[in-house]
C-alpha positions in Angstrom: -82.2 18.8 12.5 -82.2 22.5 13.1 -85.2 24.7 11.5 -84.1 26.2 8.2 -85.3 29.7 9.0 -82.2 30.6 11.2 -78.4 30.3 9.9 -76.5 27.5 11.3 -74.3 30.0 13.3 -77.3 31.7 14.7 -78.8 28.5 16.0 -75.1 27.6 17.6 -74.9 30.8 19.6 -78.3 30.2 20.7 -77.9 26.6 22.3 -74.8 27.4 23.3 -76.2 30.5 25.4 -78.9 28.1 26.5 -76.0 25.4 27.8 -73.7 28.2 28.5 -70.4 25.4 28.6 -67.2 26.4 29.8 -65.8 24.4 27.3 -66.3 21.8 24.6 -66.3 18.6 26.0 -66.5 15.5 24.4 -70.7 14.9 25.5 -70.7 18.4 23.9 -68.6 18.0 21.2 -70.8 14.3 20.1 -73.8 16.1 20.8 -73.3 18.8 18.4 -72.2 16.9 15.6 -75.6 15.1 16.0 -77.7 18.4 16.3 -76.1 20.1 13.1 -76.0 17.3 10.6 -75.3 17.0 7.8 -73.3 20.1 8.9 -69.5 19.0 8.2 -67.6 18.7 11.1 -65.0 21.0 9.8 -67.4 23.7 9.5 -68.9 23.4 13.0 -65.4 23.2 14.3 -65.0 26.7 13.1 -68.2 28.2 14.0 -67.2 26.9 17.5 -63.8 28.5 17.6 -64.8 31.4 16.5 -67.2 31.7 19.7 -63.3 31.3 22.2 -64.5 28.5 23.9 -61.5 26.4 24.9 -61.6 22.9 23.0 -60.6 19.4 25.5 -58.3 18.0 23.0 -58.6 16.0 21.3 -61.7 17.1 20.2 -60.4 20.0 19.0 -58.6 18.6 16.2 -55.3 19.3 14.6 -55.1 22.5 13.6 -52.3 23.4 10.7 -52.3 27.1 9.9 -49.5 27.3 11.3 -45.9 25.4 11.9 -46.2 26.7 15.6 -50.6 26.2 15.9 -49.7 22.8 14.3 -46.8 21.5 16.7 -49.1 22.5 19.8 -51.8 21.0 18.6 -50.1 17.7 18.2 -48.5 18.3 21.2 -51.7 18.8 22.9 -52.6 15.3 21.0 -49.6 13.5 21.6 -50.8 14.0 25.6 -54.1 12.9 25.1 -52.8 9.5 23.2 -50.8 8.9 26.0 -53.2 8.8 28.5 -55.5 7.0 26.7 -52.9 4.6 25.9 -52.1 4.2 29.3 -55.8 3.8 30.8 -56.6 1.1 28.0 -58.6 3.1 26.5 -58.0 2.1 22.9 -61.0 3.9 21.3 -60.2 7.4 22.7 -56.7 6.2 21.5 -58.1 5.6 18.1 -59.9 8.8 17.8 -56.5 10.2 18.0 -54.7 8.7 15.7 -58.2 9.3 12.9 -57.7 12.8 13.8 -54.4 12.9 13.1 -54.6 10.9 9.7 -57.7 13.4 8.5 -55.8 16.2 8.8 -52.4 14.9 7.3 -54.5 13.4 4.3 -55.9 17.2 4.5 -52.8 18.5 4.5 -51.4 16.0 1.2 -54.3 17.1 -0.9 -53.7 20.9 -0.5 -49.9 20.5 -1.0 -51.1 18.6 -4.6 -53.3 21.2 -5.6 -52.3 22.8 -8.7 -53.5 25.7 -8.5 -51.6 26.5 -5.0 -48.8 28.9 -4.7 -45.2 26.9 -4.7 -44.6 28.0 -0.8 -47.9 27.2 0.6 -47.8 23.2 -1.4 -44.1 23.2 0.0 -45.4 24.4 3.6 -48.2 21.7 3.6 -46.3 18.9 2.6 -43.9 19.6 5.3 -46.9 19.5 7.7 -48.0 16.1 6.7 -44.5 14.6 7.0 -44.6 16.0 10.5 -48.0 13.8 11.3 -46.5 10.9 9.4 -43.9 10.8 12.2 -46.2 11.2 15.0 -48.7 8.8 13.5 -45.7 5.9 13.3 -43.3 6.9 16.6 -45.5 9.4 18.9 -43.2 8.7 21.7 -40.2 10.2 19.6 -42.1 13.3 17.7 -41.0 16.1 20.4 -37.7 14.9 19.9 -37.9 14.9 15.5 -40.1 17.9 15.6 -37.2 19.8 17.7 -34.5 18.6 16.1 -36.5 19.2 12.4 -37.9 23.0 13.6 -34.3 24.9 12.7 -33.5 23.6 9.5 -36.6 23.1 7.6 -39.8 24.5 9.5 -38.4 28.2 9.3 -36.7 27.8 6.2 -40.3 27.0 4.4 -42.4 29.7 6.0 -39.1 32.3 5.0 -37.4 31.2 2.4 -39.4 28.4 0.0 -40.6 31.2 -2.2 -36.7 33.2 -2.8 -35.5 29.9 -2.8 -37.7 28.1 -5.6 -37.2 31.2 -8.0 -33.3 31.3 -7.2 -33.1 27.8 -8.3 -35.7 28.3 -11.3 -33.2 31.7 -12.4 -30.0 29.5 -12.2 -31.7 26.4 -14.6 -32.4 29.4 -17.1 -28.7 30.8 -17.2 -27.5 27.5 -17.1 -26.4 27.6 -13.6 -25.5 24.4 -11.2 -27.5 23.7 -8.0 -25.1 25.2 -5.3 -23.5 22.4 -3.7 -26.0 22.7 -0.3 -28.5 21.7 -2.5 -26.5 18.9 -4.7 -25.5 17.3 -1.7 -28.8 17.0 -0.4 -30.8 13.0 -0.3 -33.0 12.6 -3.2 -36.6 12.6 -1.7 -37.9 10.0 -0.5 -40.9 8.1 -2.9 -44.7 9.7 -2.3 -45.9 8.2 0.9 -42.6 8.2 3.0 -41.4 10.9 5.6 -37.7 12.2 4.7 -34.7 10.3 6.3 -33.0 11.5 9.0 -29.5 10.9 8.7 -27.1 11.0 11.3 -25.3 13.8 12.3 -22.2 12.0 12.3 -23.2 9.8 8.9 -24.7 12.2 6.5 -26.0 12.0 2.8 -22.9 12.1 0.4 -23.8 10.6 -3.2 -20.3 8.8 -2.9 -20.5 7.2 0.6 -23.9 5.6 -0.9 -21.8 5.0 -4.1 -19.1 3.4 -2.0 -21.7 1.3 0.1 -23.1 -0.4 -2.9 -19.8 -1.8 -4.0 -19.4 -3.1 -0.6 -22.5 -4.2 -0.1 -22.0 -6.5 -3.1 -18.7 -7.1 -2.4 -18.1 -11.2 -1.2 -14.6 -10.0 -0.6 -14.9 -8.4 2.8 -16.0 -12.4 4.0 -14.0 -15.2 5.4 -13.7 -17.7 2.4 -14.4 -13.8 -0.2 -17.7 -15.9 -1.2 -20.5 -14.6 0.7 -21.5 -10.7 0.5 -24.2 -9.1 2.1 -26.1 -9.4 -0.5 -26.3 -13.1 0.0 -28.8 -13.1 2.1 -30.1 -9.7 1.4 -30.2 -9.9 -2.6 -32.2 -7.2 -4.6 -34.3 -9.4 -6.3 -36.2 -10.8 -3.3 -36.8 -7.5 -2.6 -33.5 -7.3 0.0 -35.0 -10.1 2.0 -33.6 -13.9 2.3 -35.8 -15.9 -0.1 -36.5 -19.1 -0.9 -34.3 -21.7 -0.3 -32.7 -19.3 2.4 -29.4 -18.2 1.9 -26.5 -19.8 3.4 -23.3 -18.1 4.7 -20.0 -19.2 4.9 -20.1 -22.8 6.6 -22.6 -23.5 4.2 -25.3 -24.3 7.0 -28.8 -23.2 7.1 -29.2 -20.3 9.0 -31.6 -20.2 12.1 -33.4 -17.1 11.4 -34.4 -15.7 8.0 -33.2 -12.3 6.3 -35.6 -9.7 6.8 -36.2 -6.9 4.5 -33.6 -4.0 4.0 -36.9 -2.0 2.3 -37.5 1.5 4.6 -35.0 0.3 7.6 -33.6 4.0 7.1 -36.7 4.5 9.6 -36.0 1.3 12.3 -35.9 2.4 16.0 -33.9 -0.5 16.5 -32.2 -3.6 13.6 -32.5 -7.1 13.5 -35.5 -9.1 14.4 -34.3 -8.9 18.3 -33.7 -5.2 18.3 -29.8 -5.6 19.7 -28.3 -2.8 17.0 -29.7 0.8 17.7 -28.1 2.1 14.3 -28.0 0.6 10.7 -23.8 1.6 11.4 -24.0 -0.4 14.8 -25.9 -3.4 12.7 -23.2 -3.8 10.1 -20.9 -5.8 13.0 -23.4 -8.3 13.0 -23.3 -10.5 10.3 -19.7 -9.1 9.3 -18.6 -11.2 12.1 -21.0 -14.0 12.4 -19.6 -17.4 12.0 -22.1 -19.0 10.3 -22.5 -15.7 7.9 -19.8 -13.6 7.0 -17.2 -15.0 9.0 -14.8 -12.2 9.3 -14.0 -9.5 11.6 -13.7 -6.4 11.9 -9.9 -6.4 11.3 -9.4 -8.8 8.7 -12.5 -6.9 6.8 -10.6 -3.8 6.7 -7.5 -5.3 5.5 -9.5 -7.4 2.7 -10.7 -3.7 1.8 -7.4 -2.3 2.3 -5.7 -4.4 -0.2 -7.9 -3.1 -2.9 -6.7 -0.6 -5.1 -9.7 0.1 -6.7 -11.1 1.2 -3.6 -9.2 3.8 -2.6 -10.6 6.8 -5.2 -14.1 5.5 -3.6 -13.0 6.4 -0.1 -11.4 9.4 -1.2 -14.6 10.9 -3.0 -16.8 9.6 0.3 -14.3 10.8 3.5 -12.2 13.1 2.0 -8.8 11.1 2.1 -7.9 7.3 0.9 -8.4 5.9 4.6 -10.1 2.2 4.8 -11.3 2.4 8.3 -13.9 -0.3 9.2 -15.7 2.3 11.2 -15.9 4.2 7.2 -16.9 1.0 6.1 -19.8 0.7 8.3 -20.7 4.3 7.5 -21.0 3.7 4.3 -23.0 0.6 3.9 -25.4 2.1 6.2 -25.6 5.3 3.7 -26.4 3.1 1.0 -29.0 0.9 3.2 -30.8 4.3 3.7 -31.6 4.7 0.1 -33.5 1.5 0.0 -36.8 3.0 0.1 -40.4 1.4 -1.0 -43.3 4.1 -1.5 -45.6 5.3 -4.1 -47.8 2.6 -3.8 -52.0 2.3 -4.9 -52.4 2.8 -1.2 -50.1 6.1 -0.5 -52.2 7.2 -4.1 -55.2 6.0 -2.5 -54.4 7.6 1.2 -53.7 10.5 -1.0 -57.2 11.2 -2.0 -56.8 8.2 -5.8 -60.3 6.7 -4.6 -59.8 5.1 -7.9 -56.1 3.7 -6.6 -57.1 0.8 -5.2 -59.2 -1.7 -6.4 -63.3 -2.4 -4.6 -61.7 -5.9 -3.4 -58.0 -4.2 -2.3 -60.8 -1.6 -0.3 -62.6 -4.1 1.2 -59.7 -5.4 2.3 -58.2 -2.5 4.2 -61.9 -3.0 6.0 -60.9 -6.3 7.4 -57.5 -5.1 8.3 -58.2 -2.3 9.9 -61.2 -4.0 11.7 -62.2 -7.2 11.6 -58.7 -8.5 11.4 -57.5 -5.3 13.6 -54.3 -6.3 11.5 -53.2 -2.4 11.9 -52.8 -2.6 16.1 -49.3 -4.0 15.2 -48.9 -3.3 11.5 -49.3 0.9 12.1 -48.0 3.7 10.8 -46.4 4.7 7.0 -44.0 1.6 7.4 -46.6 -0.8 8.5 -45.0 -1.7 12.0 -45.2 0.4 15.0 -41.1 -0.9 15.5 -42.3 -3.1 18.5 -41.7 -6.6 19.3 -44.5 -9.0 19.8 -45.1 -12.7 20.4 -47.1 -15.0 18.1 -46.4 -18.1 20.4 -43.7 -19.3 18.2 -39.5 -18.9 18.7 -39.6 -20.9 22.1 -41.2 -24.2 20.3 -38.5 -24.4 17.5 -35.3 -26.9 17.3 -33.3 -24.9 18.7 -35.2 -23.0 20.7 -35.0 -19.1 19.8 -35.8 -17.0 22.7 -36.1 -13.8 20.6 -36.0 -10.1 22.4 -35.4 -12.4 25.6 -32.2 -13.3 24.5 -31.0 -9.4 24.1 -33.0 -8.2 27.6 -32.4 -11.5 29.8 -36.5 -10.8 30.9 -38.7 -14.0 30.7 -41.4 -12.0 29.7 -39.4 -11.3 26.4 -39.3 -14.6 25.3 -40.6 -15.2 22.1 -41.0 -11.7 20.7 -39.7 -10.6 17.8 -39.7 -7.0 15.7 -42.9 -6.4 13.8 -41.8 -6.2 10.9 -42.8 -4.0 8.0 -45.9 -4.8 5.5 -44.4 -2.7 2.6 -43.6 -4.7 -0.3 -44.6 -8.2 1.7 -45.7 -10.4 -1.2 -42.1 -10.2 -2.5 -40.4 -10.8 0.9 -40.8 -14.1 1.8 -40.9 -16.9 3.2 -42.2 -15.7 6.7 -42.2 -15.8 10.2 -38.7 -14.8 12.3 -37.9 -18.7 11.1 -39.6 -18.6 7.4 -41.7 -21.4 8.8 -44.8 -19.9 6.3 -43.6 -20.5 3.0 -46.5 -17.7 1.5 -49.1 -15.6 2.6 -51.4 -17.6 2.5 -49.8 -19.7 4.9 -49.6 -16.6 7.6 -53.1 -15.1 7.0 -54.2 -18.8 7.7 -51.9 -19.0 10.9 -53.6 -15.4 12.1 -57.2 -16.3 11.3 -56.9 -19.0 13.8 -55.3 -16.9 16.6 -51.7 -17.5 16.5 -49.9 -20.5 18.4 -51.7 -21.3 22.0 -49.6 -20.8 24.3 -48.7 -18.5 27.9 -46.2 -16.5 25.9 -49.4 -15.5 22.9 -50.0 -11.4 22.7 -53.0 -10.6 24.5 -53.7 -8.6 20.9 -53.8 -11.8 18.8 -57.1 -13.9 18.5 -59.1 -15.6 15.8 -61.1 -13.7 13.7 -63.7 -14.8 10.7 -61.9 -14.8 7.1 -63.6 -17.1 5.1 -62.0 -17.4 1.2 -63.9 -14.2 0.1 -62.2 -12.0 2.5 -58.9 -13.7 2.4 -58.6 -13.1 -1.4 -60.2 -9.4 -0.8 -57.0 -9.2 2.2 -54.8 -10.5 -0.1 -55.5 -8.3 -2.7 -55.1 -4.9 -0.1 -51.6 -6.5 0.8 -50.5 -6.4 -2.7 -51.2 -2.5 -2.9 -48.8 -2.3 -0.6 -45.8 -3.0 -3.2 -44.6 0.4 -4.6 -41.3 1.8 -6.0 -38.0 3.1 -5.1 -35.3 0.2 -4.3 -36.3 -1.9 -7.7 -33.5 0.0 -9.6 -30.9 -0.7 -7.2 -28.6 -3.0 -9.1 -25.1 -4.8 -8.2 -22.3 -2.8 -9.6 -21.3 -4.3 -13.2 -17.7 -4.6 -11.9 -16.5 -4.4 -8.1 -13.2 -1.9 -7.6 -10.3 -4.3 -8.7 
């Protein structure tokens, strides 16, 4: 440890004019932050930039000062990820991804403070939401970040402060929001990134109105007896259940329902990945025989001949035209809205210590590490939107080939979306086939490695969970249940 009788910034400048680097490296960058302890990392960091020495990212960190300091420095990040990613270097690529969680959980704690201005806790929450997006789809953040820059970026840094004391002047005179502002999407529960809706499909109160009465509606079906939520009711948390659901034949279904929770943020829908869209998805079961049993022509006209309906259509398009391609639209709106968040971990992430529970902490040990549960399960939603292979889909009567039966490559056989951890003790049975009636079942079928087999990810492999840990993993997997899709109810009475 340095001698006491010269300032930390003194001793820097001398063993840095001793080294004379032309830059931080990483040797550098490790063997300062064993040289200064108990220094903080933080503080070193900007001792260090203070000197213009150029940082090799990612040492460097993120730095948020800025919207523009910010984007390069996740850009600069986003580069370095890549690499590693590409090499196999899954520790350089993990240092990334801490780097990029400290400083978002940096960045939530100032936007709480109380004692910050309106602007700057406005201004900081936007940055974290910005690292929430590159911390669950990297390879799409220059795309979000561009495409989110215009509207909201410059809008906080210019206008956050006018704005927030036009809108506090018009609630004292007893003024309405303007209707920019009314038509905005409610946010999103604490923990969750905002949507992003579609240019061509955005937020209107009454298209999400009109979705949930179709959504409920077992009209739109063949025999008018099976709705989507059938197999998608609120009370299993949007996900099939147990005994699954059955459609219109009456016959079991080969795959189970997954989970409508936080799908407003799927790369891709179904557990094959063959609708790009939640709009594009809606086809799907519509016009499944064994399912809906419709089409998309005699589920307009079913619609159609609904008088009820055509006020809702009205209020959500403008005019009383039942289009099937509105009717996708709108179902899709409402899907968006079914959000979980706000859960003891997002409070814990959020700086709660006292959020989750000793055993819930130790288990987010074993699933981060031991279990290295997070490789797959990453991100705000819990699922990095890949598809993976547990060994199982091929070995089932019938066989169920999975993404292979979508991309036609062998190597796809078997692999199915990740799906999402949120809410997950309310969302089963589980498995692409609900083969694991609980959780217990699946932490047991993990523990031992998955099913043997050539078409087994390289990522799964047994791991040591004796009943201690399971019940301490068990107990982290319940603090993932949080709040925002348990008030979503059927509609008391469909449109007649």
């Amino acid at each position: 440890m340095p001698a006491k009788s010269k300032s930390v910034k003194g001793q820097l400048g001398e063993y840095l004019n001793a080294q004379r680097p032309p830059a931080i490296t990483e040797a550098l960058w490790n063997d300062l932050r064993q040289r200064f302890a108990p220094v903080s990392e933080s503080y070193l960091r900007e001792l260090l930039r203070s000197t213009g020495l150029p940082f090799e990212q990612p040492y460097a960190g993120v730095r948020q000062h800025t919207f523009e300091e910010l984007e390069q420095s996740l850009r600069e990040m986003l580069h370095v990820y890549a690499e590693a990613m590409a090499a196999g270097n899954r520790q350089r690529a993990r240092y990334c991804r801490r780097q990029v969680i400290g400083a978002k959980d940096r960045a939530r704690y100032q936007a709480r403070n109380p004692g910050a201005a309106p602007e700057q806790k406005a201004r900081k929450e936007e940055m974290a939401q910005w690292m929430l997006v590159w911390l669950e789809n990297p390879e799409v953040f220059p795309a979000w970040v561009e495409a989110r820059k215009p509207r909201l970026s410059r809008d906080l840094q210019r206008a956050v402060g006018p704005l927030l004391l036009c809108l506090l002047l018009g609630a004292l005179v007893g003024q309405a929001v303007p209707p920019a502002q009314a038509a905005s999407p409610p946010a999103p529960p604490f923990g969750l990134p905002p949507v992003i809706w579609p240019a061509d499909n955005p937020y209107s109160a009454a298209r999400v109105e009109l979705g949930r009465n179709l959504f409920f509606d077992p009209r739109l079906s063949l025999n008018g007896k099976v709705a989507c939520a059938t197999c998608h009711p609120p009370e299993h948390a949007f996900a099939g259940g147990d005994p699954p659901p059955r459609g219109v034949t009456d016959t079991p279904l080969h795959r189970r329902a997954p989970t409508l929770i936080n799908r407003a943020y799927g790369r891709s829908q179904f557990l094959d990945g063959r609708a790009a869209t939640l709009e594009a998805q809606i086809t799907g079961p519509m016009s499944a025989p064994d399912e809906m049993g419709a089409s998309p022509l005699t589920a307009t006209a079913a619609v159609s001949g609904i008088a009820g309906y055509a006020r809702l259509f009205e209020e959500a398009f403008g005019d009383r035209q039942v289009t099937f391609d509105r009717i996708a639209k709108a179902i899709a709106s409402f899907e968006r809205t079914i959000l979980s968040g706000n859960s003891p971990y997002d409070r814990f992430l959020n700086g709660d210590k006292r959020a989750l529970t000793p055993g819930a902490r130790r288990g987010l040990d074993i699933f981060e590490r031991s279990g290295e549960c997070s490789e797959c399960h990453s991100g705000y939603n819990f699922t990095d939107e890949k598809f993976a292979s547990l060994g199982i889909g091929p070995d089932g009567h019938p066989p169920d080939p999975g993404l292979a039966g979508i991309t036609g490559k062998r190597r796809d056989e078997g692999k199915f979306k990740v799906p999402t951890l949120r809410e997950v003790v309310h969302t089963g049975p589980y498995m692409h086939d609900g083969r694991d009636r609980t959780l217990d079942d699946v932490l047991e079928f993990y523990r031992k490695g998955g099913q043997p087999g050539p078409r087994l990810d390289s990522r799964i492999a047994p791991f040591f969970l004796d009943a201690p840990a399971k019940a301490n993993l068990m107990e982290f997997l319940q603090s993932l249940s949080g709040e925002g899709w348990q008030q979503i109810k059927a509609p008391e009475r469909l449109p007649q």
